[in-house]
C-alpha positions in Angstrom: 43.4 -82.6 24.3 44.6 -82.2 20.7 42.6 -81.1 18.1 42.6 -84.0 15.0 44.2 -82.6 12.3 42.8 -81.3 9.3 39.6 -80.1 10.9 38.5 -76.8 11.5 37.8 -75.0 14.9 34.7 -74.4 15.6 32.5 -71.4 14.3 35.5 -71.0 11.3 34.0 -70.7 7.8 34.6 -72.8 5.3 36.4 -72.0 2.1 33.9 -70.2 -0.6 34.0 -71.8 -4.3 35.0 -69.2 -7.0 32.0 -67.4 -8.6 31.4 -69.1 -12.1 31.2 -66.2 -14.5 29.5 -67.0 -17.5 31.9 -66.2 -20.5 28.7 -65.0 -22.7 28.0 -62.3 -20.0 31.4 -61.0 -20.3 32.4 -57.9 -22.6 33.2 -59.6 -25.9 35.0 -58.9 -29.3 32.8 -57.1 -32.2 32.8 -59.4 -35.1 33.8 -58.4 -38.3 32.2 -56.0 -40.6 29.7 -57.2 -42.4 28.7 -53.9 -44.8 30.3 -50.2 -43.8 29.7 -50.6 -40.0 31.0 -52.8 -37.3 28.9 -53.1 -34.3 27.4 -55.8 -31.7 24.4 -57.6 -31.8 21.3 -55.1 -30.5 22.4 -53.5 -33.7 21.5 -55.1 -37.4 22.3 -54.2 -40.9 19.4 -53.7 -43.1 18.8 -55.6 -46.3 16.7 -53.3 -47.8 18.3 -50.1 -46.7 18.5 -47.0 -48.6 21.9 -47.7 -49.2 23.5 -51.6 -49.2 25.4 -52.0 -46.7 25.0 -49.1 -44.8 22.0 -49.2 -43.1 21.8 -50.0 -39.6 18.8 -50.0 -37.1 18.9 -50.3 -33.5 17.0 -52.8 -31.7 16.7 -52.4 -28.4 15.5 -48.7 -26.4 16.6 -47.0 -23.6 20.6 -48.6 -23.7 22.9 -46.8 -26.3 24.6 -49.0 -28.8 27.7 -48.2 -31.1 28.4 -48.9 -34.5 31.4 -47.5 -35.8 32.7 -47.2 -39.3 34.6 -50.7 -41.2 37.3 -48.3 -42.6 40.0 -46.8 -40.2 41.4 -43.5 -41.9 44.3 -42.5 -40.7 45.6 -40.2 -43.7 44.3 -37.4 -46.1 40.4 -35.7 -45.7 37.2 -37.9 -45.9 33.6 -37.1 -45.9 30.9 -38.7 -45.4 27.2 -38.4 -44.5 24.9 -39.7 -42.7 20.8 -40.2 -43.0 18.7 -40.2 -40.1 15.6 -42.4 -41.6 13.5 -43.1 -38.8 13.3 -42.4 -35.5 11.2 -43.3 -32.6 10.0 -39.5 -31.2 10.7 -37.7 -34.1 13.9 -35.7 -32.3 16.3 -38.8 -33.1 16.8 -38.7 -29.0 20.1 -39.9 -28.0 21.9 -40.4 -31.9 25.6 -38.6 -31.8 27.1 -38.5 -35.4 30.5 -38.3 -35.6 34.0 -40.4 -35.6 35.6 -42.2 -33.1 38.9 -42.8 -32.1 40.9 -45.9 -33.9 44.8 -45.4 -32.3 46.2 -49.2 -31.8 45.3 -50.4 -28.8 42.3 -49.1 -27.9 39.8 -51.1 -26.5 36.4 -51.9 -28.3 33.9 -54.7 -27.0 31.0 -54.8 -27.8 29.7 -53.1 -24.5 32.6 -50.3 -24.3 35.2 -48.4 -27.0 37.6 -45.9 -27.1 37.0 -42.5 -26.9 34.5 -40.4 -29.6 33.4 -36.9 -30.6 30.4 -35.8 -32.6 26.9 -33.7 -32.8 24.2 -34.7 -30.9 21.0 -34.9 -33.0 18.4 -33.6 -30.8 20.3 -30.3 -29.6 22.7 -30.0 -32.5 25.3 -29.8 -29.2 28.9 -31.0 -29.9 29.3 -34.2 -28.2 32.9 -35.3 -26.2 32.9 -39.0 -24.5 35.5 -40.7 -23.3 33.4 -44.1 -24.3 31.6 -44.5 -27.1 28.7 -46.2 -25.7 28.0 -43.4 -24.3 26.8 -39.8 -25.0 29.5 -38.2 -22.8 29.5 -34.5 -22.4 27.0 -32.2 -24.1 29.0 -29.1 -25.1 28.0 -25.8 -26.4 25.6 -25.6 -29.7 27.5 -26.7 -32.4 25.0 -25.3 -35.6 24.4 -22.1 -35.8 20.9 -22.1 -36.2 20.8 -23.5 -32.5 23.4 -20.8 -31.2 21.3 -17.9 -32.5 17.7 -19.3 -30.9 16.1 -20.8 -34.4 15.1 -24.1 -34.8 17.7 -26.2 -36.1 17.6 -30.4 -35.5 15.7 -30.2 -32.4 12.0 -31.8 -33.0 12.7 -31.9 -36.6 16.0 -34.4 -37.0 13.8 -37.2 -38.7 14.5 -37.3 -42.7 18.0 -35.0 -41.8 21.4 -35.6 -43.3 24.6 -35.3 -41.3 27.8 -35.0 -43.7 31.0 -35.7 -41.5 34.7 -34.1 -42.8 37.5 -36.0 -41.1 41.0 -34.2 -42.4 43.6 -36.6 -41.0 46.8 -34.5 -41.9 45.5 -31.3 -40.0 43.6 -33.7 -37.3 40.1 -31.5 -38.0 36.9 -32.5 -38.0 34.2 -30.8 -39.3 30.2 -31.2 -39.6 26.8 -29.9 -41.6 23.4 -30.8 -41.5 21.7 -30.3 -44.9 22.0 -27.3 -46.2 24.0 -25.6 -43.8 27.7 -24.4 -43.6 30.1 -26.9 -42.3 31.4 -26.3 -38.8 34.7 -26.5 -37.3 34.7 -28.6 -34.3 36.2 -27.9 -31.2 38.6 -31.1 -31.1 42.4 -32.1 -32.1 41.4 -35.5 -33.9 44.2 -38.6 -32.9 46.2 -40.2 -35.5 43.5 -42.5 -36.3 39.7 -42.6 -36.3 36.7 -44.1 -38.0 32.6 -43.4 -38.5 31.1 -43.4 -35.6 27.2 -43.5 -34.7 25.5 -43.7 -31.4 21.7 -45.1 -31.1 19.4 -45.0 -28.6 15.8 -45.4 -28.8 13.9 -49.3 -30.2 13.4 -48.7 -34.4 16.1 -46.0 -35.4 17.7 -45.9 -38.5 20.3 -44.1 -40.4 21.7 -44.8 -43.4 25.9 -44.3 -44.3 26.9 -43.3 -48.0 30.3 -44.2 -48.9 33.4 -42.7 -47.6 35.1 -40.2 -50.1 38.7 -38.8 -49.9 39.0 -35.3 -50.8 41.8 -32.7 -51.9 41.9 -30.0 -51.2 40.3 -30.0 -47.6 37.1 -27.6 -47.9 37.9 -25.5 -44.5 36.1 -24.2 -42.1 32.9 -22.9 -43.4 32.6 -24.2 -46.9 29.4 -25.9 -47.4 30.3 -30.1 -48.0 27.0 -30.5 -50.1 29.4 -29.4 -53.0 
């Protein structure tokens, strides 16, 4: 006999109903700036900070979090620095100082970015990342006080100052860490990039001073205290 129409053989599945995907849980835009950094919400600006407007602390541990830089630069040299104030185990595990990349069109949520370059804190190792939520690759010591055996940020990156040279007409970038000589790093910077920091551990805290444009660029080994 005939089977009545519309019904299904027996044993067939039935049709599944689309997953309902929660539109909070889904990678969402970074709201706008609110001091010098733009960044999501397991980061917040401090009030009180050192300086206003440029103080960020992290708030959860164990995930990274980004907060990158309000100001896209795209032309001429910049410097900057950067204050590690507090940090949980004293080595500022897990915080990369550097810049990341700003091109049109590249993706930033507030759970992935574009790509990013910078020194790792705890190792004073030159960091490359494809995202910058993420540490990336660790690559060889970037301050010579690491490269030569002496103690350099490791243990001791607490209270430390980071200052950041971004030359966008020779796409350089070069770092220091207090006193030191500023270091050429081993990157061809794209056509546009801003501030970049990466934070790690519950309760750290850095602090950004305003950008500055400079002229003449200070070149490789010059000390960018001056």
């Amino acid at each position: 006999e005939g089977r009545a129409m519309g019904k299904k053989k027996d044993g067939a599945k039935k049709d599944k109903k689309p997953a309902v995907v929660d539109p909070a849980t889904l990678p969402q835009k970074l709201k706008e700036a609110k001091g010098a950094f733009q960044h999501n919400d397991n980061i917040v600006d401090v009030v009180d900070g050192p300086c206003p407007g440029g103080t960020i602390a992290h708030l959860r541990g164990g995930v990274s979090d980004a907060a990158m830089g309000a100001k896209i630069l795209t032309a001429g040299r910049h410097r900057w620095c950067v204050n590690i104030d507090k940090t949980t185990n004293g080595s500022a595990y897990g915080i990369v100082i550097g810049v990341a990349d700003a091109t049109p069109g590249v993706a930033l949520t507030d759970v992935y970015g574009g790509a990013a370059w910078g020194i790792h804190t705890t190792t004073s190792r030159f960091v490359t990342t494809l995202d910058c939520y993420e540490r990336g690759f660790l690559g060889e010591p970037l301050m010579p006080a690491e490269r030569d055996g002496s103690r350099g940020l490791k243990d001791c990156a607490a209270g430390s100052v980071v200052y950041v040279e971004a030359d966008l007409d020779n796409r350089t970038l070069s770092i220091a860490v207090n006193d030191g000589q500023a270091v050429r790093a081993p990157v061809r910077l794209p056509a546009a990039v801003r501030p970049w920091v990466l934070l790690n551990w519950e309760g750290d805290q850095v602090t950004m001073f305003p950008l500055t444009e400079l002229t003449p660029s200070l070149g490789v080994g010059a000390n960018l205290l001056g």
